[in-house]
Rosetta silent file (secondary structure, phi, psi, omega in degrees, C-alpha in Angstrom):
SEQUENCE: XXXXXXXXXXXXXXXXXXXXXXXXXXXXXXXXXXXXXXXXXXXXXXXXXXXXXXXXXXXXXXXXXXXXXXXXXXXXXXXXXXXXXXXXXXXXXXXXXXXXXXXXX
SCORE:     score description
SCORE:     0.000 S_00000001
   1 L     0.000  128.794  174.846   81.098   49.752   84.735 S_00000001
   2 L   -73.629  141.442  149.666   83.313   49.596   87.790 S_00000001
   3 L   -88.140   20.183  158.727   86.021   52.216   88.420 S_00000001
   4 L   -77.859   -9.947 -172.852   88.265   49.788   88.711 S_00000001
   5 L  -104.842  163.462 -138.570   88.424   48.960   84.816 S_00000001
   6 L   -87.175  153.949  148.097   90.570   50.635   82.688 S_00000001
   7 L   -62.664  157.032  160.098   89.328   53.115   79.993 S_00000001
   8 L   -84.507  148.215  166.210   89.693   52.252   76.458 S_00000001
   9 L    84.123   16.245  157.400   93.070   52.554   75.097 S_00000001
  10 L   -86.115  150.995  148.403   94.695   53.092   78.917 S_00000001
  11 L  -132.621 -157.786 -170.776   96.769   50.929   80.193 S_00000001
  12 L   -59.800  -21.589 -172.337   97.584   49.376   83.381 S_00000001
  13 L   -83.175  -33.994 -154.165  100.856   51.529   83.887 S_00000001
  14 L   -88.132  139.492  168.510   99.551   55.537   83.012 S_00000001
  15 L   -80.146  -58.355 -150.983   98.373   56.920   85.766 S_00000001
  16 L  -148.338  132.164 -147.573   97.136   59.770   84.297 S_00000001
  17 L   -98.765   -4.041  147.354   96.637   59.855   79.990 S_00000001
  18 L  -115.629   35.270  162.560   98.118   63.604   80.158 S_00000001
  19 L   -58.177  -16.395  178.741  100.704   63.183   81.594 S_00000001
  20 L   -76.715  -39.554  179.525  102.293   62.778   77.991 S_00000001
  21 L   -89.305  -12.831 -144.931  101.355   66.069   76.636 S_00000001
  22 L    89.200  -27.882 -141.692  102.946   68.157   79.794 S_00000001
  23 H   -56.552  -88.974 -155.545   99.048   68.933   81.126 S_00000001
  24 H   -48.481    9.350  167.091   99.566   67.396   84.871 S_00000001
  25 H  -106.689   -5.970  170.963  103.360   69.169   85.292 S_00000001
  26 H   -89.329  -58.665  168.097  101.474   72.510   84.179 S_00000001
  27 H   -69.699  -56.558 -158.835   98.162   72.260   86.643 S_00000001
  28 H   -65.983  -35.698  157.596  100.634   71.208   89.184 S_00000001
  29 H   -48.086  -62.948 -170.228  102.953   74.543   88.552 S_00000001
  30 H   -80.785  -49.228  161.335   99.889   76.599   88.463 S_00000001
  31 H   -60.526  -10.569  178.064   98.095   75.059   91.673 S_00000001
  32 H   -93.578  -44.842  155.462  101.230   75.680   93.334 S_00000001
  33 H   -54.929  -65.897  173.809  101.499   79.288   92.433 S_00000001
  34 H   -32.405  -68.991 -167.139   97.967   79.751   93.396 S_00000001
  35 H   -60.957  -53.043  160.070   98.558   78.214   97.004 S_00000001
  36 H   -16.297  -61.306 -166.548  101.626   80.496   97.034 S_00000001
  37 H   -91.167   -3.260 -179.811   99.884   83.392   96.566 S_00000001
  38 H   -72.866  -34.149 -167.608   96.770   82.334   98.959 S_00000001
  39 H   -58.023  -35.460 -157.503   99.721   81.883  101.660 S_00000001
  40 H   -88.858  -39.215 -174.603  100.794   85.743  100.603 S_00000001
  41 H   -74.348  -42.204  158.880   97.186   87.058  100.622 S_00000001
  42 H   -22.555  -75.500  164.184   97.092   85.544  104.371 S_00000001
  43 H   -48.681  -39.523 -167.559   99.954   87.364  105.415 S_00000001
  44 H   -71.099  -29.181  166.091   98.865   90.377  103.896 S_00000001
  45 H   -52.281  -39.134  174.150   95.919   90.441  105.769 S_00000001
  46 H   -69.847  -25.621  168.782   97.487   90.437  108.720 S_00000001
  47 H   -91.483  -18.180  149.716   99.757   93.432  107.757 S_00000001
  48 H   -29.740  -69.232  166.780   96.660   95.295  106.662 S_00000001
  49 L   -27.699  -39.062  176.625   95.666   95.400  110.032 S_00000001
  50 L  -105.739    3.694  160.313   98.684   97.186  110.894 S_00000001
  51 L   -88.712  165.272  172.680   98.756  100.595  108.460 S_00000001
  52 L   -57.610  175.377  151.252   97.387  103.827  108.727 S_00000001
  53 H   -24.759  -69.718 -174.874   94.668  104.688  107.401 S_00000001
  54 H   -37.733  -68.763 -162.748   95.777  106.206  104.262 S_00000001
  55 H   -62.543  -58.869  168.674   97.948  103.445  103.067 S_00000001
  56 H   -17.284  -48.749  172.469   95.512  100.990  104.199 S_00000001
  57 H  -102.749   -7.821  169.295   92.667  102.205  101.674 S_00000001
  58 H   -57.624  -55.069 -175.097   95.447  102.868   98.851 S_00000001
  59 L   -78.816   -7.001  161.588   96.092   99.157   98.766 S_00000001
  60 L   -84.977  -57.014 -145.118   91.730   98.063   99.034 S_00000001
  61 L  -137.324  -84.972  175.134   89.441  100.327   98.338 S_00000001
  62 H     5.059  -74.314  177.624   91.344  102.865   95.991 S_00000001
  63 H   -51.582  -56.683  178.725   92.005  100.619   92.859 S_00000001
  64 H   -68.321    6.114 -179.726   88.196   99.572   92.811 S_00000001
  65 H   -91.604  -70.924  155.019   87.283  103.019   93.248 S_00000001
  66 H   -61.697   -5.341  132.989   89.081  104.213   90.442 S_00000001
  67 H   -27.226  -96.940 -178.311   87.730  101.687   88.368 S_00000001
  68 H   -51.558  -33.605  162.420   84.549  102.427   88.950 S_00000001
  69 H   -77.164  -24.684  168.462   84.901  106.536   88.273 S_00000001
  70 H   -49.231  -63.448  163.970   86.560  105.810   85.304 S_00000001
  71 H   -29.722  -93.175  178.216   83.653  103.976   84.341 S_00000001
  72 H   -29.789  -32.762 -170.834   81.189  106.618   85.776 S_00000001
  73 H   -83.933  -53.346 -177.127   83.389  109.730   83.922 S_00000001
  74 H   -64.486  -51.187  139.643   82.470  107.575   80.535 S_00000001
  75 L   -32.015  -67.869 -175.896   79.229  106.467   80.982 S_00000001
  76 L    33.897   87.875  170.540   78.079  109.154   82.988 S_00000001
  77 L   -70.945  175.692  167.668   74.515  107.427   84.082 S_00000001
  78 L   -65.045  -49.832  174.536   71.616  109.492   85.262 S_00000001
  79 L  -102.068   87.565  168.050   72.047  108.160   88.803 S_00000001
  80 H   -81.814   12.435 -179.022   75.999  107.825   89.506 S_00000001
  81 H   -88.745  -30.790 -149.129   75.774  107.041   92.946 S_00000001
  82 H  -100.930  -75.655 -174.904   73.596  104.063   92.556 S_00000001
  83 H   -38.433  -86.682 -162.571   75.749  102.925   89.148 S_00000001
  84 H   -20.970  -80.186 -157.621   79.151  103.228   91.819 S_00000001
  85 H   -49.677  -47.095  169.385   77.543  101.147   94.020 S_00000001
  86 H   -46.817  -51.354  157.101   76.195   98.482   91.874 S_00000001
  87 H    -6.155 -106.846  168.960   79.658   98.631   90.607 S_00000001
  88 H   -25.668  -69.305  172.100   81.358   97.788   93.401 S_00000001
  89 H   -49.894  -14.543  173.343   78.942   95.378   94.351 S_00000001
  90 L  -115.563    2.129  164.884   79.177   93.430   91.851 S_00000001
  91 L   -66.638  -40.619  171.615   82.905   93.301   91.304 S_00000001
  92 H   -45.840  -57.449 -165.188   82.682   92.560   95.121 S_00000001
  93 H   -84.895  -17.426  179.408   80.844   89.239   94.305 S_00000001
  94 H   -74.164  -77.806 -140.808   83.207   88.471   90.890 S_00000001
  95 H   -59.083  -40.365  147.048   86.016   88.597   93.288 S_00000001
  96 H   -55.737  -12.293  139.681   84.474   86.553   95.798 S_00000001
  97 H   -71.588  -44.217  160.661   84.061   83.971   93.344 S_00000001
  98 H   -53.937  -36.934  147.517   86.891   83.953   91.640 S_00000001
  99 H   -43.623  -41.571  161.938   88.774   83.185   95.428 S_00000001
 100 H   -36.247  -55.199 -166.731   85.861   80.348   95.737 S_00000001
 101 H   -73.617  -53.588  175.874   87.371   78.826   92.678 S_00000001
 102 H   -61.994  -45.049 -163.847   91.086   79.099   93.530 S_00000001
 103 H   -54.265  -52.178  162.179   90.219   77.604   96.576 S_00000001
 104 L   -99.728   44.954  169.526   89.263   74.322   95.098 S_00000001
 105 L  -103.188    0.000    0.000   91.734   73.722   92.677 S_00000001
């Protein structure tokens, strides 16, 4: 089957067959927030660069930190250093996926 011919029950005019329900004016609203906020995380990088110290790991490393002792105070593994890290590390790699994903939408 060529993609030039039509599904059944399209026709020659719809572009797009959810366009009817709302779908494509919803994914377009929500890819546009997304690029929004990639535009925002950009900047922010760039202002990272310019706090102290302090503030600097308040807004990075802090929130995943406290995460992760929360965890560790509830758990409370045999090894918590190793459990932190693994933590982290793998929260590391959700997050770096989840940015993968925004990217190509």
């Amino acid at each position: 089957m060529e993609p030039e011919q039509l599904l059944e029950g399209q026709t020659p005019g719809s572009e797009n067959p959810h366009s009817e329900y709302g779908l494509t004016e919803n994914v377009e609203r929500i890819v546009e927030n997304e690029k929004i906020n990639a535009e925002k995380s950009s900047k922010q990088k760039v202002d990272l660069q310019s706090l102290p110290t302090r503030a600097y790991l308040d807004q990075t490393v802090v929130p995943i930190l406290l995460q992760g002792l929360a965890v560790l105070a509830k758990e409370r593994p045999p090894n918590p250093i190793e459990f932190l890290a693994s933590m982290i590390f793998l929260l590391f790699h959700f997050m770096c996926t989840y940015y993968a994903i925004l990217r190509l939408l």
